[in-house]
C-alpha positions in Angstrom: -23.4 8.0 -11.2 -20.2 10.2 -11.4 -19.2 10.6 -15.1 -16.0 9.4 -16.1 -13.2 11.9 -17.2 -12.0 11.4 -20.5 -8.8 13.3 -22.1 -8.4 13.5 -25.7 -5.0 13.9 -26.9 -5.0 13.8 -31.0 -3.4 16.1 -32.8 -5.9 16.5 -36.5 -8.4 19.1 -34.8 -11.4 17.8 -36.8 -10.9 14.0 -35.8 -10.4 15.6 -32.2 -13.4 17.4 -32.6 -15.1 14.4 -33.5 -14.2 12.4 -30.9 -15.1 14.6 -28.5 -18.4 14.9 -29.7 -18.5 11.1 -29.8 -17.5 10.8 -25.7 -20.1 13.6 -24.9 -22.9 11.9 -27.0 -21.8 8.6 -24.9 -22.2 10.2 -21.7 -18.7 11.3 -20.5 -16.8 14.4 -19.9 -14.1 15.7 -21.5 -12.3 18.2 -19.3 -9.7 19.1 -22.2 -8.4 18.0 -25.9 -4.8 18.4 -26.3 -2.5 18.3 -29.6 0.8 17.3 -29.0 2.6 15.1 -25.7 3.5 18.0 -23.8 0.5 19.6 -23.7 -1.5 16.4 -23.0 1.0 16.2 -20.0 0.1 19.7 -18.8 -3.4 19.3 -19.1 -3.9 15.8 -17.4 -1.7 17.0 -14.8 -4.5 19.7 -14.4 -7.6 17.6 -15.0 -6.9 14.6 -13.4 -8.3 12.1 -15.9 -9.7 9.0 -15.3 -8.7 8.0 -19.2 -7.0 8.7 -22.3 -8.1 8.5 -25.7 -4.8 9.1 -27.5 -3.5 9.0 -31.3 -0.1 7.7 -31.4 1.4 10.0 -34.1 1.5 13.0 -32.5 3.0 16.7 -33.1 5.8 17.7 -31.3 8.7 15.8 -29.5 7.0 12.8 -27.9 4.3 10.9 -29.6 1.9 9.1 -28.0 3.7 6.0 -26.7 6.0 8.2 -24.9 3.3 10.1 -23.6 1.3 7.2 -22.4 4.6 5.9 -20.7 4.9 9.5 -19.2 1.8 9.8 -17.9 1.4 6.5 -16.9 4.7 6.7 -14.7 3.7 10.0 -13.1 -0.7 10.0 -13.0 -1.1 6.1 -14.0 -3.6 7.0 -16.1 -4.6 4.0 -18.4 -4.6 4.7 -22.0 -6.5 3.7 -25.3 -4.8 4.3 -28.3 -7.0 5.1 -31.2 -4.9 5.0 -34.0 -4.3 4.7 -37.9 -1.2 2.5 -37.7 -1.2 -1.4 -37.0 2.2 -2.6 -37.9 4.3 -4.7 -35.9 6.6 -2.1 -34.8 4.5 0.1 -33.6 1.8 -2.6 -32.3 5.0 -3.7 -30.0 6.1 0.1 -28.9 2.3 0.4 -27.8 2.5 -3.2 -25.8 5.6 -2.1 -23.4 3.4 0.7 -22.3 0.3 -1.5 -21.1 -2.6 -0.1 -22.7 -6.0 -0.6 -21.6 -7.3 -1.0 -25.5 -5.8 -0.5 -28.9 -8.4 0.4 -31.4 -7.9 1.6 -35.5 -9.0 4.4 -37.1 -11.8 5.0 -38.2 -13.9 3.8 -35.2 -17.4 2.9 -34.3 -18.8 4.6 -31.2 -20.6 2.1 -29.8 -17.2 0.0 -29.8 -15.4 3.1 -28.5 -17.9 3.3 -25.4 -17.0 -0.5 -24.8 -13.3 0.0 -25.0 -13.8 2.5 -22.3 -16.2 0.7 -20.1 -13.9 -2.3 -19.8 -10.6 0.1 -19.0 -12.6 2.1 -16.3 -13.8 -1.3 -14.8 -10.1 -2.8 -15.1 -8.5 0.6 -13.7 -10.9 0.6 -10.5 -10.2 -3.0 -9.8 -6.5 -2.6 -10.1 -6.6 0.8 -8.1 -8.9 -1.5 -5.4 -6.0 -4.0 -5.5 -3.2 -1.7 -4.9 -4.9 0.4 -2.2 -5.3 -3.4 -0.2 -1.7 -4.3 -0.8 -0.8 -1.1 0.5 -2.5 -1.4 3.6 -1.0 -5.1 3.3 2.5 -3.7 3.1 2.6 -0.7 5.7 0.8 -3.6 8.3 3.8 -5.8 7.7 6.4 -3.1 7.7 5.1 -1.6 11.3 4.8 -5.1 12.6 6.5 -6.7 15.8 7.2 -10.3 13.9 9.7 -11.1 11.4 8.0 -11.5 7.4 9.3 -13.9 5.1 7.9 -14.7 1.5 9.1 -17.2 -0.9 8.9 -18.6 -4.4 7.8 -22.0 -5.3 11.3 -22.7 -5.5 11.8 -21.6 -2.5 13.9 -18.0 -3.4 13.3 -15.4 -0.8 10.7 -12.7 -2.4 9.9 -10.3 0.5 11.3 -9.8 3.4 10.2 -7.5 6.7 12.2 -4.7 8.3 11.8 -6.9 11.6 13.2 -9.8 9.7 16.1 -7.6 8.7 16.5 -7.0 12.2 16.9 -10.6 13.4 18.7 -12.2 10.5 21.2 -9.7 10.1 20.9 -9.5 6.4 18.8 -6.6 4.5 15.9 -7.6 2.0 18.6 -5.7 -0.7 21.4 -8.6 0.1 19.0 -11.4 0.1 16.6 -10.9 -2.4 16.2 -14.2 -4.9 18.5 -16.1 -2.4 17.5 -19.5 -1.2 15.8 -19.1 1.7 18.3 -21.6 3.5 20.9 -19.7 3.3 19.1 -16.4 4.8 16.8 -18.5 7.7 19.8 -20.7 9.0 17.6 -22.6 11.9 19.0 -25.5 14.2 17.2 -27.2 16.9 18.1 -25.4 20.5 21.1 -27.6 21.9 22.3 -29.2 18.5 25.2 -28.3 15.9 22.8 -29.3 12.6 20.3 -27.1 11.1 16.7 -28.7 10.3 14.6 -28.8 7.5 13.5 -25.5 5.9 10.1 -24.9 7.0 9.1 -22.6 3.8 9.9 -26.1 1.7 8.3 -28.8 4.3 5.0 -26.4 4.3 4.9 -26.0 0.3 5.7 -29.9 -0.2 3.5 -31.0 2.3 0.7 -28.0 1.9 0.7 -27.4 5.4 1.4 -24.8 8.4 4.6 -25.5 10.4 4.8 -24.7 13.7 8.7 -23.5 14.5 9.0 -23.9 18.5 12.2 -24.7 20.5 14.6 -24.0 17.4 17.8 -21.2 17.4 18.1 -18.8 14.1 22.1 -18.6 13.5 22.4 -15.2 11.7 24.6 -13.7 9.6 26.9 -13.1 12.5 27.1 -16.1 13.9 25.2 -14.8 16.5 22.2 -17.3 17.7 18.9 -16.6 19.1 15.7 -18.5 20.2 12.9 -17.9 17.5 9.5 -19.6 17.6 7.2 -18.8 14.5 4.8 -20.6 11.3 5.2 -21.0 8.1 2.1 -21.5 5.7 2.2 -22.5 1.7 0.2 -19.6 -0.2 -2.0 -21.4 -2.5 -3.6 -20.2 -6.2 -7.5 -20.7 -6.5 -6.7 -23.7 -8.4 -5.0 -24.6 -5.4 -1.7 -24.6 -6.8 1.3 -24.1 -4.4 3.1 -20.6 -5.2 5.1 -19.9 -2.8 5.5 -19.9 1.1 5.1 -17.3 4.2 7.4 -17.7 7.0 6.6 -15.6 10.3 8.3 -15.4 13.4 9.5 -13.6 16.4 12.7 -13.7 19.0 11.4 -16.4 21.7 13.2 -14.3 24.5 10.8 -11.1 24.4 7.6 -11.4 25.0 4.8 -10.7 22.9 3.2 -7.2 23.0 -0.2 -6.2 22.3 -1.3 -4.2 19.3 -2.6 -1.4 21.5 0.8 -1.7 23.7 3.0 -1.3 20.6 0.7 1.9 19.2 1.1 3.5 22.3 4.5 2.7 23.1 5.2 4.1 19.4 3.3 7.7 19.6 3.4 8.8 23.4 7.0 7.7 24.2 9.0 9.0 21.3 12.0 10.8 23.3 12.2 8.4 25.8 8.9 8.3 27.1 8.8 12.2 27.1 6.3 14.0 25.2 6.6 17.9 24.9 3.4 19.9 26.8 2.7 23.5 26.9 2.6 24.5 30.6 0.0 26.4 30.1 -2.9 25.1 27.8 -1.7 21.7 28.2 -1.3 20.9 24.6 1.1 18.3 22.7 2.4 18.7 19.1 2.1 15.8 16.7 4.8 14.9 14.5 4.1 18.0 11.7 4.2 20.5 14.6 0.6 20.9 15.1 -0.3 21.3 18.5 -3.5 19.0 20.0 -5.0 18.7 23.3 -3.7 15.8 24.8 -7.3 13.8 24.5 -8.0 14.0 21.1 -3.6 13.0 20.9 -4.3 10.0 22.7 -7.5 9.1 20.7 -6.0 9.6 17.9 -2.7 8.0 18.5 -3.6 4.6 20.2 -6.7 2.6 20.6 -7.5 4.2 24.1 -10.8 6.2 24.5 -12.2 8.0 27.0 -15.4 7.8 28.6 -16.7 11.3 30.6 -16.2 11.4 33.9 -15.8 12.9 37.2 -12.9 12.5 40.1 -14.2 12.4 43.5 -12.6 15.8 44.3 -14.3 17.2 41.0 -17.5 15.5 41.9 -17.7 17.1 45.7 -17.1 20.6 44.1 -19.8 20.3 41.6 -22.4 18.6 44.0 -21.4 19.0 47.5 -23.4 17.3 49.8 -26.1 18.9 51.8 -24.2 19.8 54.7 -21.6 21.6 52.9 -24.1 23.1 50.7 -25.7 25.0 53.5 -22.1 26.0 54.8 -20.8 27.6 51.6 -24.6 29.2 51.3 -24.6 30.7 55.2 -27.7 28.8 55.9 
């Protein structure tokens, strides 16, 4: 197992000292001890920590809260301050930066060791999380159907770049607005809007169907939609919120591999630049590809080896033609 990466940032060089004997004798590294908040700055920029063991009181301009909130802004390193100082004042500073531990002076190793075990555990799990909710994000951003999210109280939370598109309102405008206001839907050939679907799922904890119904958007302007909405449920199965999805009724539904392609091979109006002479295509950082591995990597086509009837009589002409080209 990799060992973890521990900065030091203290600014008495024989308690420094110490505790960098200490992480060593636990089984860590440290790549680097600094002194004051700029050069703990410097150095994790350089390292790359996967934690910090910092004193609060530090020399220099920043101490270590600032530090921590620095680093944590820029790297989001988590932080364990090991300090002498427990008053309130400071106890609350050290809070609005989010530590992963807070431990006094003077410390026990063993405790030290479990401080840091639980903050590298925490830190993966919340790296783990962010990674999936970025993935989460960017597949709701690049799709086709309109994404809307609400509170329990039925306030608008998210809401999708294609949802933008239909509504007529941006997530900016509408953000903590009822979602009422911002999904105006009537039934298709009557004047009254019906029920908001976000609500009826979250009261009556179940999916929605939205079919034959005309979204009246900020315009005026009205359009056939057909779409869901689900209640998002807590593991105690405690209604939080709402997920509304849906799509203009009057274009029909693409596939995944149809919008990919669609997306990377028809970018200037379906024209995509190819050297006349190697028969290469750039990509969008101006590296040039041959057009297979383009398309491979572009879309979900791939391409099984072949040959073309015209390639396949040149490589194995029949037997006739064999003993023509030959002179036999």
């Amino acid at each position: 197992m990799e060992q973890a990466r521990i900065l030091v940032v203290e600014d008495e060089p024989i308690v420094a000292r110490d505790i960098h004997l200490s992480l060593q004798r636990l089984g860590y590294e440290v790549p680097a001890t600094a002194s004051s908040g700029e050069e703990a700055i410097r150095k994790a920029a350089e390292t790359r920590p996967d934690l910090l063991v910092m004193d609060i009181v530090l020399k220099g301009k920043m101490d270590g809260v600032e530090t921590a909130q620095h680093l944590k802004d820029r790297l989001n390193v988590p932080v364990i301050y090991l300090t002498a100082f427990a008053d309130d004042q400071t106890l609350e500073r050290a809070k609005t930066t989010a530590p992963a531990g807070y431990m006094l002076k003077p410390y026990q190793p063993h405790e030290l060791r479990t401080s840091i075990e639980i903050a590298l555990y925490r830190s993966q799990s919340e790296r783990g999380l962010r990674e999936s909710l970025r993935w989460l994000a960017t597949t709701v951003r690049v799709m086709g159907d309109a994404v809307l999210t609400t509170s329990r109280g039925g306030r608008l939370t998210y809401m999708s770049p294609a949802a933008e598109a239909l509504t007529g309102w941006t997530q900016k405008e509408a953000l903590g607005a009822g979602l009422r206001a911002i999904l105006c839907i009537e039934e298709q050939g009557q004047m009254h809007e019906i029920d908001d679907p976000a609500t009826t799922a979250m009261e009556e904890c179940r999916i929605v169907d939205l079919s034959e119904v005309t979204l009246v958007t900020r315009d005026y302007r009205k359009r056939p939609i057909e779409g869901r909405a689900a209640p998002v449920v807590d593991d105690a199965g405690v209604v939080i919120g709402a997920v509304v999805v849906f799509r203009d009724a009057r274009v029909p539904a693409r596939s995944e591999q149809e919008r990919v392609i669609d997306e990377h091979l028809s970018r200037a109006k379906g024209v995509i630049n190819l050297c006349a002479w190697c028969k290469k295509v750039p990509d969008e950082e101006g590296n040039w590809w041959d057009l297979e591995t383009f398309i491979t990597d572009h879309s979900y086509i791939r391409f099984n080896g072949g040959l073309c009837p015209a390639c396949m009589e040149r490589c194995f002409p029949k037997e006739d033609d064999h003993r023509s080209i030959s002179g036999g």
